[in-house]
C-alpha positions, 0 to 999 in steps of 0.5 A: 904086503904090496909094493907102495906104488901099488898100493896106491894105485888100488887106493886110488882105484877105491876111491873112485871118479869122485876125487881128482889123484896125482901119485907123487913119487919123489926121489929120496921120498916115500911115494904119496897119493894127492886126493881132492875131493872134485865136489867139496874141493877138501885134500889130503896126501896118504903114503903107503909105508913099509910095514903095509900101512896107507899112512896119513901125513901126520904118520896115523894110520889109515888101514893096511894096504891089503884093505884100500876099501877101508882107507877109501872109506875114512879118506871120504869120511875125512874130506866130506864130513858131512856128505850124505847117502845120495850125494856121490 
């Protein structure tokens, strides 16, 4: 399992130049990445938990922290549904 924090940094890593991310860490709360997508203006928040999971903010699972591809992969299914191959 990887460190939260860390896990997001891959997360964030993953997910590329394509998305504006802001890692929150509040004190007294879970640590969270803010993604938007810079073409379609969509967001969202994932956290990473203690079980080692990238947790959506209704507290679904994404993927396992040792797997930021996947969460990239279903993060960008999420905020651009209909983005096609070619597009960025």
């Amino acid at each position: 399992m990887t460190a939260a924090p860390a896990a997001l940094e891959r997360l964030a890593a993953a997910l590329g130049p394509g998305f504006s991310i802001t890692l929150v860490h509040r004190v007294g709360g879970r640590p969270r990445l803010t993604v938007v997508d810079r073409h379609t203006r969509a967001a969202t928040e994932v956290c990473a938990d203690e079980q080692g999971r990238y947790l959506w903010p209704w507290a679904e699972p994404v993927a396992v922290t040792d797997d930021p591809l996947t969460a990239a992969r279903r993060i960008i299914g999420v905020l651009r549904p209909t983005w096609g191959p070619g597009q960025g």
